[in-house]
C-alpha positions as CSV (number, residue, x, y, z in Angstrom):
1,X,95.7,43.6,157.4
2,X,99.0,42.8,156.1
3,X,99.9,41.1,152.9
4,X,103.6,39.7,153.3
5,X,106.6,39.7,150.7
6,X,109.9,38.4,152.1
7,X,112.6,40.6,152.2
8,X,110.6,43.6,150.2
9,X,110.5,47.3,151.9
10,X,106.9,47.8,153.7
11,X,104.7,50.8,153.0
12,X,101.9,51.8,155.8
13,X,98.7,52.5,153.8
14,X,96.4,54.4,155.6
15,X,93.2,55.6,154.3
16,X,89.3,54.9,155.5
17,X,88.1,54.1,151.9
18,X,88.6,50.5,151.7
19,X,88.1,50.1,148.3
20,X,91.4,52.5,147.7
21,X,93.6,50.6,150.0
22,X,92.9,47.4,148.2
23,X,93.1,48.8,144.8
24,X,96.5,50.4,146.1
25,X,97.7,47.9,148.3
26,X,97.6,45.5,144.8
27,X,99.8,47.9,142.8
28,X,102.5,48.4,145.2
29,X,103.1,44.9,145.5
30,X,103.1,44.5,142.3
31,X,106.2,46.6,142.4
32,X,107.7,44.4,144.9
33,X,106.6,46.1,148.1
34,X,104.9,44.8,151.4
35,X,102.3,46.3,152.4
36,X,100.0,46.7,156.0
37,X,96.9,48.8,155.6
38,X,95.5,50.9,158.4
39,X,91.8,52.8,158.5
40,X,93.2,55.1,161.4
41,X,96.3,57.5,161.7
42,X,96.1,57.3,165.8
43,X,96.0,53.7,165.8
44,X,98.9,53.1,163.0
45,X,100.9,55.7,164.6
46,X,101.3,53.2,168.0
47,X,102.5,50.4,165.7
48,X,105.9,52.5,164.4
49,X,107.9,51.8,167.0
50,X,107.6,48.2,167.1
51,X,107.3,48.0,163.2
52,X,108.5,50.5,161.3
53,X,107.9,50.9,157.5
54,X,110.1,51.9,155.0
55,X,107.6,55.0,154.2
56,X,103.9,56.0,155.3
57,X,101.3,56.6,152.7
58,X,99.0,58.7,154.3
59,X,95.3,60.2,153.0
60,X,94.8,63.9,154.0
61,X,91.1,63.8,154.4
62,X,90.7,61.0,157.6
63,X,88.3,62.4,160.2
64,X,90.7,62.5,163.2
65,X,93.9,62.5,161.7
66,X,95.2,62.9,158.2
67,X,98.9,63.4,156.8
68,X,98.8,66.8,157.7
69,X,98.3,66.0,161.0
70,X,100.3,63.7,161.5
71,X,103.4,65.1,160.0
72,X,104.4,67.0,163.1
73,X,103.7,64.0,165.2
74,X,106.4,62.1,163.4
75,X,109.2,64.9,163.0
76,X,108.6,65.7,167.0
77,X,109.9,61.7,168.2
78,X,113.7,61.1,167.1
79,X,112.2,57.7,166.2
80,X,110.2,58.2,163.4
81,X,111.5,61.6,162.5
82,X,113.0,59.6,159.2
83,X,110.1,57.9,158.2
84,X,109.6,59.5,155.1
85,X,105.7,60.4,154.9
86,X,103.6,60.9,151.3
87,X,100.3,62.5,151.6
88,X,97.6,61.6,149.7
89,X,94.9,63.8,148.7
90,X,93.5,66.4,146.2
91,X,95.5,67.6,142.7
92,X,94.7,71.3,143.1
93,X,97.9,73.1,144.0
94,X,97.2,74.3,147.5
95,X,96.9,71.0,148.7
96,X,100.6,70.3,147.5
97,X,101.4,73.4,149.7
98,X,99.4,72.4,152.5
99,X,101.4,69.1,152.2
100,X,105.0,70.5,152.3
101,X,104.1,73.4,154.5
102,X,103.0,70.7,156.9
103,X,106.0,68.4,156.8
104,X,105.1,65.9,154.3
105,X,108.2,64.3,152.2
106,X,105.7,64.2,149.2
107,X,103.0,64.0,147.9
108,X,100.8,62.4,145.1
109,X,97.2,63.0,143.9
110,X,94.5,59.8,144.7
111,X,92.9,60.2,141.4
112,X,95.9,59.0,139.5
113,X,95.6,54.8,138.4
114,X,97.1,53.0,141.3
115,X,99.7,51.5,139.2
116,X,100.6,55.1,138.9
117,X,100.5,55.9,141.9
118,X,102.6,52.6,143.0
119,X,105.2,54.1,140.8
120,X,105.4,57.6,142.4
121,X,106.1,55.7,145.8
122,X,109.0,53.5,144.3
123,X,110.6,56.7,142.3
124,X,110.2,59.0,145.5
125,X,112.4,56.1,147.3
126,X,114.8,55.5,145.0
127,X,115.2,59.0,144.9
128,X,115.5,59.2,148.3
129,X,118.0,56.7,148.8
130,X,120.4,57.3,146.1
131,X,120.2,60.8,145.1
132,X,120.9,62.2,141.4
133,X,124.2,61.4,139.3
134,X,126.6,64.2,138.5
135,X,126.4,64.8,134.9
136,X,129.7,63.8,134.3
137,X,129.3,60.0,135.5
138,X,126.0,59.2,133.7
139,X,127.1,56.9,131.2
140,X,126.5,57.3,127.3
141,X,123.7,54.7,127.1
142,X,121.2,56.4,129.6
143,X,121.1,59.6,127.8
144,X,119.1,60.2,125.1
145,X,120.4,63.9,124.1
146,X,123.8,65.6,125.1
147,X,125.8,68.6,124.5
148,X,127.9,71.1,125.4
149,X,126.4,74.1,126.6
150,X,129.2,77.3,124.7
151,X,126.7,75.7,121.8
152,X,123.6,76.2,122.9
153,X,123.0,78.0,126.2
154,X,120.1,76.1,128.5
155,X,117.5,78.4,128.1
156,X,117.5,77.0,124.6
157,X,118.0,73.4,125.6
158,X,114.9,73.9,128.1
159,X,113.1,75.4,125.7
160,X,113.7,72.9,122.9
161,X,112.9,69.7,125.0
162,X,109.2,71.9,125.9
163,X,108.3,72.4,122.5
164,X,109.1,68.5,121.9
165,X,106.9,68.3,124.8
166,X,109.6,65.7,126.5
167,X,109.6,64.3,129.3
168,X,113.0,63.1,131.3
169,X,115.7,64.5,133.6
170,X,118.0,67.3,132.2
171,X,121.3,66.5,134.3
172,X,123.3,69.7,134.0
173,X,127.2,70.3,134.8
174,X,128.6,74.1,134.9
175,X,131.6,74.7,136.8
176,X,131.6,73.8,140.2
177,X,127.5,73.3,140.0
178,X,125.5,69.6,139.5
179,X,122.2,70.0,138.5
180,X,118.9,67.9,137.6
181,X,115.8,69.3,136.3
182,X,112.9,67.2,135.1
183,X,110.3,67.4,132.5
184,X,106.9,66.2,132.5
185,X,105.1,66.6,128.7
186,X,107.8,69.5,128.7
187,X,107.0,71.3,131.7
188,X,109.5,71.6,134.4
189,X,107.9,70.1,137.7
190,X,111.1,69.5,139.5
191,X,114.7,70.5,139.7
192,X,118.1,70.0,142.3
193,X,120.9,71.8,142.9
194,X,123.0,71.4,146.3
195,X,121.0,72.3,148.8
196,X,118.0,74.0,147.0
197,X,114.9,72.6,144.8
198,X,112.2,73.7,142.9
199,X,111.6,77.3,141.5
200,X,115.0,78.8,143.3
201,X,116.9,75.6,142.2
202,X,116.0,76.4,138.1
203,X,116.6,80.1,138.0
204,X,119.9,78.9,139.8
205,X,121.4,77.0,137.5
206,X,120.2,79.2,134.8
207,X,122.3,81.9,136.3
208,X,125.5,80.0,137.1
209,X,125.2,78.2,133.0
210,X,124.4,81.3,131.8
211,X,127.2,83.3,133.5
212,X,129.6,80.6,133.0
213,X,128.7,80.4,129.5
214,X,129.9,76.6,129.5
215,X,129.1,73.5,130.7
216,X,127.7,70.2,129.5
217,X,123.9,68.8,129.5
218,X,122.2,65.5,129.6
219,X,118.8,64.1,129.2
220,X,117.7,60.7,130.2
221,X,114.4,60.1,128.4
222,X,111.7,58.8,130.6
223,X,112.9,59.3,133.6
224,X,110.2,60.8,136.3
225,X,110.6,62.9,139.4
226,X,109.2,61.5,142.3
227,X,108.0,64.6,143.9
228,X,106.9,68.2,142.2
229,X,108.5,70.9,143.5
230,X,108.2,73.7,140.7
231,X,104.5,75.3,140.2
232,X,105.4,78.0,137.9
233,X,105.5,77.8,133.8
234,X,108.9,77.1,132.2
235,X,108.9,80.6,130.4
236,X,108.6,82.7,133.6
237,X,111.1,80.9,135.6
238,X,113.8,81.5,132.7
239,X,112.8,84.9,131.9
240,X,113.0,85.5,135.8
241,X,116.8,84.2,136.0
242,X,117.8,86.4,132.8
243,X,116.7,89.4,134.0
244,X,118.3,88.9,137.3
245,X,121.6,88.5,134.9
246,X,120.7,91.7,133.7
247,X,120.3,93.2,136.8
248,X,123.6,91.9,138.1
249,X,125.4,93.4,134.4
250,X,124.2,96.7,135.0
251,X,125.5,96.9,138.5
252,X,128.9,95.5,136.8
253,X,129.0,97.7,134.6
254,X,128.1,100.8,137.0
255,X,130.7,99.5,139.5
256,X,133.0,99.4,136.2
257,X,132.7,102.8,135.0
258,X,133.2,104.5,139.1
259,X,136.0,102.3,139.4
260,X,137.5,103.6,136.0
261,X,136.9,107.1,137.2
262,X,137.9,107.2,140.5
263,X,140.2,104.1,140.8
264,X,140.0,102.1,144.3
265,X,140.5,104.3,147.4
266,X,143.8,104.3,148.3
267,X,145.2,104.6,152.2
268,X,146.9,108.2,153.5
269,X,150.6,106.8,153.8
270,X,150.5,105.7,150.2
271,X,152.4,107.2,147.6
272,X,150.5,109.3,144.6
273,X,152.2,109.5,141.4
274,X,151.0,112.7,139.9
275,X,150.6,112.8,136.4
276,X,149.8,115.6,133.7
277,X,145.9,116.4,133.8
278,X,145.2,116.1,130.0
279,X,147.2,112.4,129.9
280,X,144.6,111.4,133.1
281,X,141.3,112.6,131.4
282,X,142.7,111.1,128.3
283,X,143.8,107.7,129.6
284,X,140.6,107.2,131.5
285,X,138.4,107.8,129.0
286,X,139.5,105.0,126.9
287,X,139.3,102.6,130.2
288,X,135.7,103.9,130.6
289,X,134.7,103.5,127.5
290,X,136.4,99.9,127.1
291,X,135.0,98.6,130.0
292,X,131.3,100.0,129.4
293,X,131.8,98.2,126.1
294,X,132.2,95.1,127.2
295,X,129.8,95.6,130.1
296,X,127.3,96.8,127.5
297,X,128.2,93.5,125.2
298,X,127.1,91.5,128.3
299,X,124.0,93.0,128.9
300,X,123.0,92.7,125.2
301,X,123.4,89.2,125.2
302,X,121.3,88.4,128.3
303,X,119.1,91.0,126.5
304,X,118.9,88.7,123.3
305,X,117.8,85.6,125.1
306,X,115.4,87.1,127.1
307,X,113.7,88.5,123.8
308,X,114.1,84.8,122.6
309,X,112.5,83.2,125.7
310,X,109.4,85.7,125.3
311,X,108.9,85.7,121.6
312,X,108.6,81.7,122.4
313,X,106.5,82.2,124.6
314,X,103.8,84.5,122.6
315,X,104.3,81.7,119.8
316,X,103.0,79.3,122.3
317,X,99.9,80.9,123.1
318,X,99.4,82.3,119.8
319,X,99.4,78.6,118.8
């Protein structure tokens, strides 16, 4: 049955449990959308070409035929391969797996209020269709907090808006990276940057802030992410990205000190200027030693904020 809105985008509800689709169906055209609800993946799958939706709500528990299922139906035909499809099913965490792993665009758990879940669908599409704004053109009066990261590095930013259990987008500019992570109740649960998301996307832009060691931040209060990507804590995907810092200023720093002790391999038909041996020994060992200090300085820092990030951490559970 259909239930028309001129002019409105049209989600395909499909899900056996009538009472659901109703209850569903009611909320999402409350938030302006037209909806057509189906009791039977096979059958809903023949109406596409004739009338697509603008997205398919899909339960993952149907008899014959549930989201997961009918994922690689969709991506296989060039003519719904765009339709974007959000499972619906269980909250446990393998069945947000299960979801991507199959193809889904997203997914959302059936036990949330259908107003909420109404809201999911409309974020996820407005997502979809316009992307995330660079830091740099979000304007003053959609941010509730800004700063410049030489004055407090993310990792503290992150972990500030956590304790303050927040929940928003963080919209972060380093360099040449845009990035956007969001907080639920302080919790990372999703995060963009280029071409990656989730888990890698976070410990990325850690890294590139963190080595850049400048940059500006923004959070928009309130603002939710329409799908979850990131299923680790907060603390482990930032100690994670600092030690791979570390890891990357050791091998600096050993690269440093062979390359102030041998110097870079020169060709046969170049010229060697031959100095007195005491004036080489002596000249290198100041190079060495500089450069290991400032290596060392580098480590030490990373160092620091990862003894921050874990000494936060042991507070929290302490508490």
């Amino acid at each position: 049955m259909s239930f028309p809105s001129a002019g409105a985008q049209r989600i395909l509800l499909i899900d056996s449990n009538v009472y659901f689709s109703k209850r569903v169906s009611d909320a999402l055209q409350q938030v302006g959308f037209e909806v057509t609800v189906s009791t039977q993946a096979a059958y809903a799958i023949t109406m596409l070409e004739w009338n697509t939706p603008t997205a398919i709500l899909c339960a993952t528990n149907l008899r014959e035929m549930g989201a997961l299922e009918m994922a690689p139906i969709l991506r296989a035909d060039a003519k719904t391969a765009n339709i974007p499809l959000i499972a619906v099913g269980g909250a446990d965490a393998r069945a947000l797996l299960e979801a991507y792993g199959a193809g889904c665009d997203d997914f959302v758990d059936r036990r949330r209020p259908p107003a909420d879940i109404a809201a999911h669908v409309r974020g996820f599409l407005v997502s979809r269709q316009e992307g995330f704004q660079p830091t740099q053109m979000l304007p003053t009066s959609e941010t509730a907090l800004s700063g410049n990261l030489s004055h407090l590095d993310l990792p503290g930013v992150i972990q500030m808006l956590g304790q303050a259990r927040q929940t928003g987008a963080l919209h972060v500019n380093a360099g040449d990276t845009d990035g956007i992570i969001f907080l639920g109740g302080g919790e990372i649960v999703h995060a963009e940057s280029g071409v990656l998301f989730g888990d890698e996307a976070v410990t990325q832009i850690v890294r590139t802030c963190q080595g850049t060691g400048k940059g500006v931040y923004k959070f928009v209060y309130g603002a939710s992410a329409a799908q979850r990507t990131v299923l680790r804590s907060s603390t482990d995907l930032l100690l994670d990205a600092m030690r791979e810092l570390d890891e990357l200023g050791c091998d600096y720093a050993e690269d440093s000190e062979l390359y102030a002790a041998h110097g870079p391999a020169q060709d046969a038909d170049q010229v060697v200027t031959h100095t007195p041996h005491h004036e080489t020994d002596h000249n290198s060992e100041h190079e060495t030693a500089g450069i290991h200090v400032e290596a060392h300085d580098d480590v030490h820092d990373h160092q620091a904020v990862v003894h921050d990030i874990e000494h936060h951490s042991v507070g929290e559970e302490s508490t």
